[in-house]
MARBA-3410 file (N, C-alpha, C, O; in Angstrom, 1 decimal):
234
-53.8,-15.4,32.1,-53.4,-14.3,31.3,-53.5,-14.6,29.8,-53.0,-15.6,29.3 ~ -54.1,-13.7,29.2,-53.9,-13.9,27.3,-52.5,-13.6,26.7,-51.6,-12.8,27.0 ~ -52.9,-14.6,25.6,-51.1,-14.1,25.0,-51.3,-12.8,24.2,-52.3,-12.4,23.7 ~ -50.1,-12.1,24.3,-50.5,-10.4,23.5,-50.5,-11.0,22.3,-50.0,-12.0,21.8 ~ -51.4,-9.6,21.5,-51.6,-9.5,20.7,-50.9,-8.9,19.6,-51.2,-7.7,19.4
-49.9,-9.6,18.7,-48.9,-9.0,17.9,-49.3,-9.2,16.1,-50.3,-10.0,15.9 ~ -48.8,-8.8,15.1,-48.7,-8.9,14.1,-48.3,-10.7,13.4,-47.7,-11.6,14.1 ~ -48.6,-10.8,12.5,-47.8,-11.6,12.0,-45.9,-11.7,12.0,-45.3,-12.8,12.2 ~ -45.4,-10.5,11.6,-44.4,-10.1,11.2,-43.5,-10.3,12.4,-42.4,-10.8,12.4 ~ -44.4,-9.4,13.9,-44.2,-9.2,14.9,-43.7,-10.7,15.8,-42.7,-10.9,16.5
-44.5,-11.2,15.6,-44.8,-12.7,16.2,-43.6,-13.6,16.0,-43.0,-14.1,17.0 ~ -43.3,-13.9,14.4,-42.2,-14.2,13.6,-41.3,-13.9,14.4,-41.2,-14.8,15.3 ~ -40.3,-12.7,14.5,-39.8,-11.9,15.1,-38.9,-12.7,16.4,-37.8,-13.1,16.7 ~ -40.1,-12.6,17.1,-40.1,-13.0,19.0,-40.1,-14.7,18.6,-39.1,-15.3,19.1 ~ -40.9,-15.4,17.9,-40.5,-16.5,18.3,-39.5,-17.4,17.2,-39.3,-18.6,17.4
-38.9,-16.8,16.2,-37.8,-17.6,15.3,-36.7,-16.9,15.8,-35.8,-16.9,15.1 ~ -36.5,-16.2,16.8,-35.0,-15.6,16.9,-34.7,-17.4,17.6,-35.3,-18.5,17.7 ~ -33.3,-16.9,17.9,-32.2,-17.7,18.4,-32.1,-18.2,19.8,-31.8,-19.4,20.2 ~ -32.3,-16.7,20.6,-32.3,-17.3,21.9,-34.2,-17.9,22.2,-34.5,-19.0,22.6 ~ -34.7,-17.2,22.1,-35.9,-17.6,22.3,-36.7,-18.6,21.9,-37.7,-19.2,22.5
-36.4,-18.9,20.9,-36.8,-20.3,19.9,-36.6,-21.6,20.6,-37.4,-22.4,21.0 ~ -35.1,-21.4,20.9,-34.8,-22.5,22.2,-35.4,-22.9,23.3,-35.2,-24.0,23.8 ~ -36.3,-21.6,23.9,-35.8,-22.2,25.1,-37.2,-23.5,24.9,-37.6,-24.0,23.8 ~ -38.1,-24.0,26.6,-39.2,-25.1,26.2,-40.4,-24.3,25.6,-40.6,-23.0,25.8 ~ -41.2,-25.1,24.9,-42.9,-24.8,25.2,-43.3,-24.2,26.1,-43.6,-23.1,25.7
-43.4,-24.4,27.4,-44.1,-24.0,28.2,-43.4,-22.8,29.1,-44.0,-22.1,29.9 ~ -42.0,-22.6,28.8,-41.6,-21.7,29.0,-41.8,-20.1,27.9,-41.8,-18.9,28.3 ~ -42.0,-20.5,26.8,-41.7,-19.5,25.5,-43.8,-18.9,26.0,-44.3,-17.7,26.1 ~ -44.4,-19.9,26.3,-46.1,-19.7,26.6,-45.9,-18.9,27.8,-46.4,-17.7,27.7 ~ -45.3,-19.3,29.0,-45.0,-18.4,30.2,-45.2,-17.3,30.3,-46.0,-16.7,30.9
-43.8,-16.7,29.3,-43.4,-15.3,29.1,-44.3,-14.8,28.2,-44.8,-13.7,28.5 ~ -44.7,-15.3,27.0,-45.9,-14.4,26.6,-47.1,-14.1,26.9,-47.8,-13.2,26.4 ~ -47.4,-15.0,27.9,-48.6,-14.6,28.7,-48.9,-13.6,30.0,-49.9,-13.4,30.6 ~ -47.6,-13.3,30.2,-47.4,-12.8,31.4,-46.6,-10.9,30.2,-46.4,-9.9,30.9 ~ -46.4,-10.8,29.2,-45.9,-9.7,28.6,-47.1,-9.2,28.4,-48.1,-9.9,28.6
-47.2,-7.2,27.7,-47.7,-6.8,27.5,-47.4,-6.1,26.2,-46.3,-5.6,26.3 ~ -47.9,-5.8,24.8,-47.8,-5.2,23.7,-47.7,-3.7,24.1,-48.6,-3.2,24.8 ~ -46.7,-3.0,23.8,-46.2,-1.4,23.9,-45.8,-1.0,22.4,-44.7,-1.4,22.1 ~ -46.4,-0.5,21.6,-46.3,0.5,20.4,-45.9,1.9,20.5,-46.7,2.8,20.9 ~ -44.5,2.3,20.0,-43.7,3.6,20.4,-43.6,4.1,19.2,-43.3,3.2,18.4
-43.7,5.3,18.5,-43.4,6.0,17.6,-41.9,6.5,17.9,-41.3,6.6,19.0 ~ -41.3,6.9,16.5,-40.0,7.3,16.3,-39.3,7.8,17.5,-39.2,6.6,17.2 ~ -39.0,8.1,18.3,-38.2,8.9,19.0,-38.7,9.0,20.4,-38.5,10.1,21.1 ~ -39.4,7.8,20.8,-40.4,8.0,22.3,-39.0,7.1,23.0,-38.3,6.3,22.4 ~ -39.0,7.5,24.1,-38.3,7.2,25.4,-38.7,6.1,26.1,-39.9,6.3,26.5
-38.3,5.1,26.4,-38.6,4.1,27.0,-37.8,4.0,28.7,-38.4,3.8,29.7 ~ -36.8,4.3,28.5,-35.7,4.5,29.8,-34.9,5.1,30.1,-34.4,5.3,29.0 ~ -34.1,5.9,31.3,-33.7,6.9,31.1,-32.4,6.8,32.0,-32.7,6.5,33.2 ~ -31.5,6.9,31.8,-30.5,6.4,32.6,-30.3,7.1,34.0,-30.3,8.4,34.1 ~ -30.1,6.1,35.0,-30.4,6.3,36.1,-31.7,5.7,36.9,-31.4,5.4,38.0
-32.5,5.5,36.7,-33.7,5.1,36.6,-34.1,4.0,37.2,-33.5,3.0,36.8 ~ -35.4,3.8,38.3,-35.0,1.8,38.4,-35.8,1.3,37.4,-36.7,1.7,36.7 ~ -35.0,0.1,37.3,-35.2,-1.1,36.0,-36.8,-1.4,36.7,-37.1,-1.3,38.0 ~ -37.8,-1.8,35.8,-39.3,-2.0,36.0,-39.8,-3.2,35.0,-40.9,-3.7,35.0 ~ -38.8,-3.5,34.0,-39.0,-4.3,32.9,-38.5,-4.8,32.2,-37.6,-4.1,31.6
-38.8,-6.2,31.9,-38.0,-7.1,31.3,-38.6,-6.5,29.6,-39.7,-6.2,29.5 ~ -37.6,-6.6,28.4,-38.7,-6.3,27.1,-38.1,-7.1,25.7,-36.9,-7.0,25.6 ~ -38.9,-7.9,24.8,-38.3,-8.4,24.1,-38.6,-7.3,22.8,-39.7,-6.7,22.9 ~ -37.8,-7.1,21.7,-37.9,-6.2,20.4,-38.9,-7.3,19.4,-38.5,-8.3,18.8 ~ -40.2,-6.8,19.5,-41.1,-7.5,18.5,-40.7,-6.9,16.6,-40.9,-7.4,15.5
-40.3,-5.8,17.1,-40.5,-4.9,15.7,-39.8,-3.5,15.6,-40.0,-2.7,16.5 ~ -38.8,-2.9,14.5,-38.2,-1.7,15.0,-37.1,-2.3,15.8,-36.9,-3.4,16.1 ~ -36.4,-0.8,16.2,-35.1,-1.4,17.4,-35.2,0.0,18.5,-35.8,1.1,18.5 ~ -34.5,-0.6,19.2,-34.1,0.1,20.6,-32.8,1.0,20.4,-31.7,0.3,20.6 ~ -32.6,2.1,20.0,-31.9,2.9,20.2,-30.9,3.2,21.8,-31.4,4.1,22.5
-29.7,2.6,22.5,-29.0,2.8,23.4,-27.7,4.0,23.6,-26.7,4.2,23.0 ~ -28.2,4.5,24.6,-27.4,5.8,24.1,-27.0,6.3,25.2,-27.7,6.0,26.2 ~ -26.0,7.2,25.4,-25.5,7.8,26.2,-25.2,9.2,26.6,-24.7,9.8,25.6 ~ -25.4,10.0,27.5,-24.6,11.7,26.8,-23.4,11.7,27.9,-23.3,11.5,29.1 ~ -22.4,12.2,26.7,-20.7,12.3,27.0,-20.1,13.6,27.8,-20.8,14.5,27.8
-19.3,13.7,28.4,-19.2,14.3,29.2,-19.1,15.8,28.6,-19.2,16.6,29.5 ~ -18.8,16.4,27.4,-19.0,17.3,26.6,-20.9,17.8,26.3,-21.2,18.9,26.0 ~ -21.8,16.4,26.6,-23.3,16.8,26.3,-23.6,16.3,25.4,-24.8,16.3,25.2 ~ -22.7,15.6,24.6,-23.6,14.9,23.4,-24.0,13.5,23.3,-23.3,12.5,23.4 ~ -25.5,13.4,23.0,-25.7,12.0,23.2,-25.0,11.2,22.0,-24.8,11.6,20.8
-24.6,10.0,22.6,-23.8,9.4,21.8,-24.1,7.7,22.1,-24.0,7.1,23.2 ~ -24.3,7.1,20.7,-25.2,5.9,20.4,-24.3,4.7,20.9,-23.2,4.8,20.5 ~ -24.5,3.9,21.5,-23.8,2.4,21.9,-24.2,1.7,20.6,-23.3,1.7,19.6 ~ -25.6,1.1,20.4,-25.9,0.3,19.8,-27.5,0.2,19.6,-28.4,1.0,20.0 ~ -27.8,-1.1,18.7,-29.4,-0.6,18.4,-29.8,-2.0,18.8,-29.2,-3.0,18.3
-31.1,-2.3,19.9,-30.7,-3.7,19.7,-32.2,-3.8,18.4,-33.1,-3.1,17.9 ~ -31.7,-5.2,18.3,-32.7,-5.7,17.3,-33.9,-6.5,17.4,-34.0,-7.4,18.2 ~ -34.8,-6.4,16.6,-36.0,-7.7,16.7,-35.9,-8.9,16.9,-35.4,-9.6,16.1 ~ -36.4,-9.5,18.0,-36.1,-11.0,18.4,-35.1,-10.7,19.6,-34.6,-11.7,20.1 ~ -34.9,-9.6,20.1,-33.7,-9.7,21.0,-34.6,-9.1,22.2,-35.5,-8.4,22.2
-34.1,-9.7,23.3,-34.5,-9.4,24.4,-33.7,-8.4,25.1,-32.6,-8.2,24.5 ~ -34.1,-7.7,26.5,-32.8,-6.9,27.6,-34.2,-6.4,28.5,-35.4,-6.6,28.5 ~ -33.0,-5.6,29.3,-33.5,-5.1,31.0,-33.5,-6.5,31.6,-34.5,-6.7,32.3 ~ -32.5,-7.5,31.5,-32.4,-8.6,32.7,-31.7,-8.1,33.7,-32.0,-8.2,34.9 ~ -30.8,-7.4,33.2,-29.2,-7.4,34.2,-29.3,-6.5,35.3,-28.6,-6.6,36.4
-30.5,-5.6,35.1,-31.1,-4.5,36.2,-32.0,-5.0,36.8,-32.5,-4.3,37.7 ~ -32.5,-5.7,36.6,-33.5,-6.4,37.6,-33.0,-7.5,38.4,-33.5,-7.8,39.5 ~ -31.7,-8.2,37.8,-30.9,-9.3,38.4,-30.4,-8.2,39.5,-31.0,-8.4,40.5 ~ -29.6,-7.1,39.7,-29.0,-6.5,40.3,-29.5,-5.7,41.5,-29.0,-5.5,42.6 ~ -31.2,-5.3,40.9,-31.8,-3.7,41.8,-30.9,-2.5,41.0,-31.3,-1.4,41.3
-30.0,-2.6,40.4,-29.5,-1.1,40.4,-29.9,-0.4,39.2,-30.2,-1.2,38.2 ~ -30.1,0.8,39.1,-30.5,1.6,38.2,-30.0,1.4,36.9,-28.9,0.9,36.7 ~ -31.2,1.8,35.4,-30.8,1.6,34.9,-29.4,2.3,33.8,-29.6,3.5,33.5 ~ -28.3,1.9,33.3,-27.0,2.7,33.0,-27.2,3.4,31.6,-26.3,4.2,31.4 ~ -28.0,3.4,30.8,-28.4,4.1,29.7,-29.4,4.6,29.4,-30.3,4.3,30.1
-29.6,5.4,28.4,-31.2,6.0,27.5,-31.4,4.5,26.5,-30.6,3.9,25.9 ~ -32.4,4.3,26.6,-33.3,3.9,25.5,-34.5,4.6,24.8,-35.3,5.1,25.5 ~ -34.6,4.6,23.4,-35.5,5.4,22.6,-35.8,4.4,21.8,-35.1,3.4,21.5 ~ -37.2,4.9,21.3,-37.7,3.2,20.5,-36.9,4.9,18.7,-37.1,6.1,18.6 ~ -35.8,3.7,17.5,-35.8,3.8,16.5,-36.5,3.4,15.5,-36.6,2.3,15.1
-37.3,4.7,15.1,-38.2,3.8,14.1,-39.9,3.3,14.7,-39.9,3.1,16.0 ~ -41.0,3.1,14.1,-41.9,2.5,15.0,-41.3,1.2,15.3,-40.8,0.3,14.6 ~ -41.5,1.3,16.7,-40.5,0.0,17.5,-42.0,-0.5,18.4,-42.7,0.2,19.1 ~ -42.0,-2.0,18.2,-43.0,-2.8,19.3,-42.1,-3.2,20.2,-40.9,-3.4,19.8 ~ -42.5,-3.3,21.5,-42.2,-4.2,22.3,-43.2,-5.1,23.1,-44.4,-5.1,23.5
-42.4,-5.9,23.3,-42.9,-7.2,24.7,-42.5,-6.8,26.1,-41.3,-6.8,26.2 ~ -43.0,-6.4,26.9,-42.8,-5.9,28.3,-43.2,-6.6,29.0,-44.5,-6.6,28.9 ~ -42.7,-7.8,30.1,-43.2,-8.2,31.1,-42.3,-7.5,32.4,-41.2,-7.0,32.3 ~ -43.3,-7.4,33.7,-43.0,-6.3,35.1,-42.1,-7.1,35.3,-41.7,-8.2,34.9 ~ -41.7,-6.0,36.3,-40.5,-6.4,37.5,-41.3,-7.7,38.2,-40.9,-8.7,37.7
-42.1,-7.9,38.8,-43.0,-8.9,39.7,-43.2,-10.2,38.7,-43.0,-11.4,39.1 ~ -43.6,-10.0,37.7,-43.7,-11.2,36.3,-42.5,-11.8,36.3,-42.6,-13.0,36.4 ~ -41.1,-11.3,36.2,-39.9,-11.7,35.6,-39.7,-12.8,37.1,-39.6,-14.0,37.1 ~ -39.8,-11.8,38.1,-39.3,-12.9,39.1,-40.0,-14.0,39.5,-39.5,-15.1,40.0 ~ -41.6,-13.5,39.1,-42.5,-14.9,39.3,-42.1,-16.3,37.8,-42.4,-17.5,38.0
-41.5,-15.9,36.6,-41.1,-15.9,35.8,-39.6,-17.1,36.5,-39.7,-18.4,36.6 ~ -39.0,-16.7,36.7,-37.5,-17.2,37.4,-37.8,-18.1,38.5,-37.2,-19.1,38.7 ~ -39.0,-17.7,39.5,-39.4,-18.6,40.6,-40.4,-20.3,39.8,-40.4,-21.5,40.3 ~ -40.9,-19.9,38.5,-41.6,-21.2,38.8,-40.4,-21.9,37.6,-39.8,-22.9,37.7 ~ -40.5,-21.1,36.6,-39.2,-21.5,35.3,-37.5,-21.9,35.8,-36.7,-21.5,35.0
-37.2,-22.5,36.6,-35.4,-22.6,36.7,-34.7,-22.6,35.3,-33.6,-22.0,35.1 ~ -35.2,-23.2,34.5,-34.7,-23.1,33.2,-34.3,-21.6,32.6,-33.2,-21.2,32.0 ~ -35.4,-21.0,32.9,-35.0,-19.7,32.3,-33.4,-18.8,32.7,-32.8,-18.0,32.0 ~ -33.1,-19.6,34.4,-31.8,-18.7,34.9,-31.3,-18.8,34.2,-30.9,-17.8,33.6 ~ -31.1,-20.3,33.6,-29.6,-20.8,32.8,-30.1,-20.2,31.5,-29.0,-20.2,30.8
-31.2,-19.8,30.7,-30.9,-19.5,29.9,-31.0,-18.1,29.1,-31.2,-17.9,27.8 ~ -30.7,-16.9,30.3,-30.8,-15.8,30.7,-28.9,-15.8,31.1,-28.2,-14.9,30.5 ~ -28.0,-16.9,32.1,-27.0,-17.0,31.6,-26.3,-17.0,30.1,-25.4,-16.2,29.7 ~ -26.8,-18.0,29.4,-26.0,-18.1,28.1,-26.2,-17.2,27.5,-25.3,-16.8,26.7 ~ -27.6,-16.4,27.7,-27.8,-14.7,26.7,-26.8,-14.0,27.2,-26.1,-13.4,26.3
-26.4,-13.8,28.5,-25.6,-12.8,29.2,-23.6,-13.5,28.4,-22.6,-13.0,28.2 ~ -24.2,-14.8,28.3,-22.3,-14.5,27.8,-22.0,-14.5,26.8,-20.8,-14.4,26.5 ~ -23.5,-14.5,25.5,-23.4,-13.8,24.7,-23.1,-12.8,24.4,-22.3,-12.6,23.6 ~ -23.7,-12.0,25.1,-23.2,-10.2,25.2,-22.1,-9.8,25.5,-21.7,-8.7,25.0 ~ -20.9,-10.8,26.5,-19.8,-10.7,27.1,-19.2,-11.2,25.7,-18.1,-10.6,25.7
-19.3,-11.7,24.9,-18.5,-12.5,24.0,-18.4,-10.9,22.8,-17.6,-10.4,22.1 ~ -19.8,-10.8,23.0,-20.0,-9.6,21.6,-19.3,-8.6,22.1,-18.6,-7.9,21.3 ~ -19.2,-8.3,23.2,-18.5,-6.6,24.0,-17.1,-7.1,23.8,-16.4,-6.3,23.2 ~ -16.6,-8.5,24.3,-14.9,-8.6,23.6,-14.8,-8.6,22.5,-13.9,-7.7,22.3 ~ -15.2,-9.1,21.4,-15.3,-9.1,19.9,-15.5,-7.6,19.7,-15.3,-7.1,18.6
-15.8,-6.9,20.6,-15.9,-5.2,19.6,-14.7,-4.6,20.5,-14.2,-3.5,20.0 ~ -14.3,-4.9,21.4,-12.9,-4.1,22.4,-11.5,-4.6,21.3,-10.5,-3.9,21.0 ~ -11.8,-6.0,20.9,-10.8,-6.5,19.8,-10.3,-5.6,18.3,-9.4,-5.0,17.8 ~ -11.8,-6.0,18.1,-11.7,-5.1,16.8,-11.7,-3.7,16.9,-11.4,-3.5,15.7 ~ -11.9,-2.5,17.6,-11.4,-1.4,17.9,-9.9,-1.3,18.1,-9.3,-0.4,17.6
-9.4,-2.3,18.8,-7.8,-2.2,18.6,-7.4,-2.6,18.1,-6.2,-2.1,18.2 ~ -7.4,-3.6,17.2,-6.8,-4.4,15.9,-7.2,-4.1,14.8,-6.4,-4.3,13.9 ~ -8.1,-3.8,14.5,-8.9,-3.3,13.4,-9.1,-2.4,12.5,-10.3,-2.0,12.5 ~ -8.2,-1.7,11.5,-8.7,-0.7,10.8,-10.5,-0.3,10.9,-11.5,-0.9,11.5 ~ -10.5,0.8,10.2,-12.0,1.6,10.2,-12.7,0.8,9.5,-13.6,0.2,9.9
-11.9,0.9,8.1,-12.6,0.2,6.9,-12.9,-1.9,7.4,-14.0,-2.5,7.3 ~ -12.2,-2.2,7.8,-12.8,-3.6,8.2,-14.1,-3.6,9.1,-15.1,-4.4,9.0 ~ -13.9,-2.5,10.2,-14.9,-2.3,11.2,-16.0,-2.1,10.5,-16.9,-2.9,10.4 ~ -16.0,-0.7,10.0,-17.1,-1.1,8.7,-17.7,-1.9,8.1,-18.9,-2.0,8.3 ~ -17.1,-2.5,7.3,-17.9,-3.4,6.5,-18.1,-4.4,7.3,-18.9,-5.3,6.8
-17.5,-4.6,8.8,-18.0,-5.9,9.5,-19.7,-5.2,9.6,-20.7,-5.8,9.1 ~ -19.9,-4.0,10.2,-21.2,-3.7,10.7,-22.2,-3.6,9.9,-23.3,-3.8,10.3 ~ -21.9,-3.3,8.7,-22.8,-3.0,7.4,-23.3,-4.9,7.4,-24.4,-5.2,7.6 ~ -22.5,-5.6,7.3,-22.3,-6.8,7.2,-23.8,-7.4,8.7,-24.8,-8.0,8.3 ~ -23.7,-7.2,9.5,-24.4,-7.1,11.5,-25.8,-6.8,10.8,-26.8,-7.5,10.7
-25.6,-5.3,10.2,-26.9,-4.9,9.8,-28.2,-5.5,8.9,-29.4,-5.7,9.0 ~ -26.9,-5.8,7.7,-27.7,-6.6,6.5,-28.3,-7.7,7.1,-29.4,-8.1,6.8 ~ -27.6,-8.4,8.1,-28.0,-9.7,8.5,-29.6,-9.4,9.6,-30.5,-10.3,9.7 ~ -29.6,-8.2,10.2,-30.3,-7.7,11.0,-31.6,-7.0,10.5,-32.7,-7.1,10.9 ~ -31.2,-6.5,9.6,-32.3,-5.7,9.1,-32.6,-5.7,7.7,-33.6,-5.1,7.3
-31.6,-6.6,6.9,-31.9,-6.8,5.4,-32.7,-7.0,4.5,-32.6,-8.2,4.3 ~ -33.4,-6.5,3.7,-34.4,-6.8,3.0,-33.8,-7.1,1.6,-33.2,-6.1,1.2 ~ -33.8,-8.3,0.8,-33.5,-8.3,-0.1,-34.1,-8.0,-1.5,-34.9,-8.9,-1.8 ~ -33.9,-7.3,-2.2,-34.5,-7.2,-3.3,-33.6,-7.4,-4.6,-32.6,-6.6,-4.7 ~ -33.7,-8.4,-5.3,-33.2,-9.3,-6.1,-31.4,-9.6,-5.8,-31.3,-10.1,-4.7
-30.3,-9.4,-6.5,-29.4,-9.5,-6.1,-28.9,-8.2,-4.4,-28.4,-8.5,-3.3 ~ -29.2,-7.2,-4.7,-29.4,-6.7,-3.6,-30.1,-6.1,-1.9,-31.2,-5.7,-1.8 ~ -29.4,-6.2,-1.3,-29.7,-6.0,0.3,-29.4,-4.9,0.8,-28.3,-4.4,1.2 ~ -31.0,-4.4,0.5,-31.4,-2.7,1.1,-31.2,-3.1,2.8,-31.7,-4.0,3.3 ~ -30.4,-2.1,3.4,-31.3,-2.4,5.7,-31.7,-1.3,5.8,-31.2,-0.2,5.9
-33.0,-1.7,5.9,-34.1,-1.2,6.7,-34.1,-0.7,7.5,-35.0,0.2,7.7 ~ -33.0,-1.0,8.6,-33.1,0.3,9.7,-32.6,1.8,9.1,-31.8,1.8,8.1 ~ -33.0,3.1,9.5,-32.3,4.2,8.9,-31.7,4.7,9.9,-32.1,4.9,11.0 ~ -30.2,5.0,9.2,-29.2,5.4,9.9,-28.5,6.4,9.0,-28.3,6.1,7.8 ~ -28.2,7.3,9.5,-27.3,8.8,8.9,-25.8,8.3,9.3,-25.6,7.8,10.3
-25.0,8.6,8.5,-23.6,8.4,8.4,-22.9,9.2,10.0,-21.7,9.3,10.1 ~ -23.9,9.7,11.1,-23.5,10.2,12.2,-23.5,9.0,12.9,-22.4,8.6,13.2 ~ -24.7,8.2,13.2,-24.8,7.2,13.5,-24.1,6.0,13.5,-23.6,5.5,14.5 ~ -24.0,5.6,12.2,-22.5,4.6,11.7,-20.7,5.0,12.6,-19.8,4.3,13.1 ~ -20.9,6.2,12.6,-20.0,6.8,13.5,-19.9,6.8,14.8,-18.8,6.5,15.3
-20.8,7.0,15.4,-20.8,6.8,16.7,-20.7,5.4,17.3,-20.2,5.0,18.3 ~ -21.5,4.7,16.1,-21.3,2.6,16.7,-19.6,2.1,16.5,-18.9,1.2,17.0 ~ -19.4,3.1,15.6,-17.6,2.8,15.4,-16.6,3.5,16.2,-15.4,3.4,16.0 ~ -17.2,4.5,17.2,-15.9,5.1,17.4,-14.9,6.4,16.5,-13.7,6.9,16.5 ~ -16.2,6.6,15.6,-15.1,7.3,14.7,-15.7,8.9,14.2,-16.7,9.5,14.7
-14.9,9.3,13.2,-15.8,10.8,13.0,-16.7,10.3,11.8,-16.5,9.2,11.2 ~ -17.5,11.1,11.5,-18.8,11.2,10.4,-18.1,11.4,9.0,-18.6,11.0,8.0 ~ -16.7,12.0,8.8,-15.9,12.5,7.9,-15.2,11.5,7.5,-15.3,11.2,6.3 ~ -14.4,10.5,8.5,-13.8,9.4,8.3,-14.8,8.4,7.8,-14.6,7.8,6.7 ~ -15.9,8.2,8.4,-16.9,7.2,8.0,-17.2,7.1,6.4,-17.1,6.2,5.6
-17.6,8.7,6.2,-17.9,9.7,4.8,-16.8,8.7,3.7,-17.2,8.0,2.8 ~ -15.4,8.6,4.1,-14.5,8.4,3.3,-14.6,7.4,3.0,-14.6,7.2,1.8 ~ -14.6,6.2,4.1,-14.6,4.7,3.6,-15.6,4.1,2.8,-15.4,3.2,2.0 ~ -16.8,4.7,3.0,-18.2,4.6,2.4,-18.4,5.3,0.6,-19.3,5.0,-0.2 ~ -17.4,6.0,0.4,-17.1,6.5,-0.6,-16.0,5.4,-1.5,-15.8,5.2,-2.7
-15.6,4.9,-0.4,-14.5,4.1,-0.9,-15.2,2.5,-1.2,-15.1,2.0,-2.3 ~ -15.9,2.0,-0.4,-16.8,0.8,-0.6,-17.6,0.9,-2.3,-17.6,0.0,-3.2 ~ -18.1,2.3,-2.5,-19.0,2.4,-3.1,-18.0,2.1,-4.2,-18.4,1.2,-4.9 ~ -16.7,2.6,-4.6,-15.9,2.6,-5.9,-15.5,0.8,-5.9,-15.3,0.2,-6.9 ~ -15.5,0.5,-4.9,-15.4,-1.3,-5.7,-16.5,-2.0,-5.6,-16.4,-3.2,-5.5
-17.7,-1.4,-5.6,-18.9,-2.0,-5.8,-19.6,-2.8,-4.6,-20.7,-3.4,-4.7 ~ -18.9,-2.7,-3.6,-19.4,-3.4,-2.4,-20.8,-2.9,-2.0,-21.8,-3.7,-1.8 ~ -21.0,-1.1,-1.8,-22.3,-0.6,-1.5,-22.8,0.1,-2.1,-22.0,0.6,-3.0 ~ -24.0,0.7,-2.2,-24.5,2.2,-2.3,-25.2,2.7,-1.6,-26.0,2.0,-0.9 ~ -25.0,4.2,-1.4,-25.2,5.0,-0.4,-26.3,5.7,-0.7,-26.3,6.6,-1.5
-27.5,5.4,-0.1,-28.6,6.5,-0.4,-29.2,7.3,0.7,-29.1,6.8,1.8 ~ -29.7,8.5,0.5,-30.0,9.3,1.9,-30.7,8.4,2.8,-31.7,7.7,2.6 ~ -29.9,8.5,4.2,-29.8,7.4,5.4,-30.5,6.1,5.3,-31.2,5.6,6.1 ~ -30.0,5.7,4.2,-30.5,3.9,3.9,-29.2,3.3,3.0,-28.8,3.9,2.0 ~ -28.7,2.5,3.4,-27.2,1.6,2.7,-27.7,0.3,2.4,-28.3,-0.5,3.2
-27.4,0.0,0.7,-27.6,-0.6,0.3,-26.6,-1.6,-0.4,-25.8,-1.1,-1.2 ~ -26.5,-3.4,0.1,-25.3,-3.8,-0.2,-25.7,-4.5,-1.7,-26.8,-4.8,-2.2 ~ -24.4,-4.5,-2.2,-24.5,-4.5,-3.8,-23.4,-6.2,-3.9,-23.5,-7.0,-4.8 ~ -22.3,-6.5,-2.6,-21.8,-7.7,-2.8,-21.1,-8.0,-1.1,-20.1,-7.5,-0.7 ~ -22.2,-8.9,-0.5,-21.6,-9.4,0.6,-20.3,-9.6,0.2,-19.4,-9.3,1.0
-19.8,-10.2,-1.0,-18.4,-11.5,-0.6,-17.5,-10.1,-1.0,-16.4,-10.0,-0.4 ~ -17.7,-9.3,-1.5,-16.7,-7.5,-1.5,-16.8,-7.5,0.0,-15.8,-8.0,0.6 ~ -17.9,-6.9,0.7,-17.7,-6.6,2.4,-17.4,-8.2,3.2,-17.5,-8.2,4.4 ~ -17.3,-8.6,2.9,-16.5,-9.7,3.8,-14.8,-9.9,3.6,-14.0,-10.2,4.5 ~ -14.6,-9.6,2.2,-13.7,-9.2,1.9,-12.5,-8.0,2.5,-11.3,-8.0,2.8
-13.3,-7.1,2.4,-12.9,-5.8,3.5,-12.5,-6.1,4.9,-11.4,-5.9,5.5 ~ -13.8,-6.8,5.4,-13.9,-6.8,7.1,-12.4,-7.5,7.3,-11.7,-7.3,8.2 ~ -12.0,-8.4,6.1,-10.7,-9.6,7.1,-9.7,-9.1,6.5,-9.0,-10.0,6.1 ~ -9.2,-8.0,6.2,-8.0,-6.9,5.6,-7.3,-6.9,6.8,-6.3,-6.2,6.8
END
């Protein structure tokens, strides 16, 4: 099988993240030879909750939009994952359907290897169990760290912790300041926090008067990490 064909940028991406960087040579060659390049424009559907799981996918580029609709009808955002980040293990580990929507945000690449790849993947790689475990208690670690901070945590710290996730995530720096690149409407920000658009409205208003951010139509731009770090430990 040939390795796909990605960007420079793309490439970067998948092979300097964290989990993937790690694991061997001939494992990191494995999985890219056995994936397939998928190019999604803004708002195209990848998965649909309920659904069986068919694929393992790493974020080359763009993010994955995770989402839910509430029992009222409104979809409503979990999280976005990011470039360099992998998912669809845990439904293929199981057979059971998959539990959310995904939508590619933004033009989003992916890495897609099958259902049949992944397990031929796990059958010759043993390495990979274990290091498909430590991603998994990553996530277990990140889901306590946000059940925490939802109950102990004012808005305003929650806040600036995420603004904080994002810059690191999607940051582009341009001289002292750090534009993120993902675009997100202050509904959005809200829905990752738990909170209303109005409440969000306030704190963001409030950041901006000590210089921490600025707010521009759906793009947040940070003006002083050590202000929002400041905030987050209030």
């Amino acid at each position: 099988m040939n390795t796909p064909v990605l960007t420079i940028e793309e490439r970067h991406n998948i092979e300097s993240a964290s989990w993937f960087s790690k694991l061997s040579q001939p494992l990191r060659q494995a999985i890219l030879s056995r994936a397939t390049v998928r190019r999604m424009p803004d708002g195209a559907a990848m998965a649909s909750r309920g659904t069986p799981a068919e694929e393992w996918c790493g974020v080359a580029k763009g993010a994955v939009r995770v989402s839910l609709v509430s029992l009222s009808g409104k979809q409503v955002t979990l999280t976005y994952v990011e470039p360099g980040t992998w998912f669809g293990d845990i439904a293929l580990f199981d057979g059971l359907p998959r539990t959310h929507d995904a939508d590619a945000h933004g033009d989003t690449t992916l890495l897609c290897v099958r259902k049949a790849d992944f397990k031929e993947l796990l059958a010759q790689h043993p390495e990979l169990y274990e290091a498909l475990l430590r991603l998994n208690c990553r996530r277990l670690r990140l889901m306590f760290n946000q059940f925490e901070d939802l109950n102990t945590r004012p808005l305003s710290a929650r806040l600036a912790k995420q603004i904080i996730l994002l810059a690191k995530s999607y940051g582009i720096e341009q001289g002292e300041e750090i534009r993120i690149g993902l675009q997100l409407a202050q509904e959005d920000l809200a829905q990752l926090l738990g909170a209303s658009r109005q409440r969000v409205n306030q704190e963001l208003k409030g950041f901006e008067r000590e210089g921490a951010v600025r707010v521009e139509p759906t793009r947040l731009v940070v003006l002083s990490r050590e202000k929002l770090l400041a905030i987050s430990e209030r």
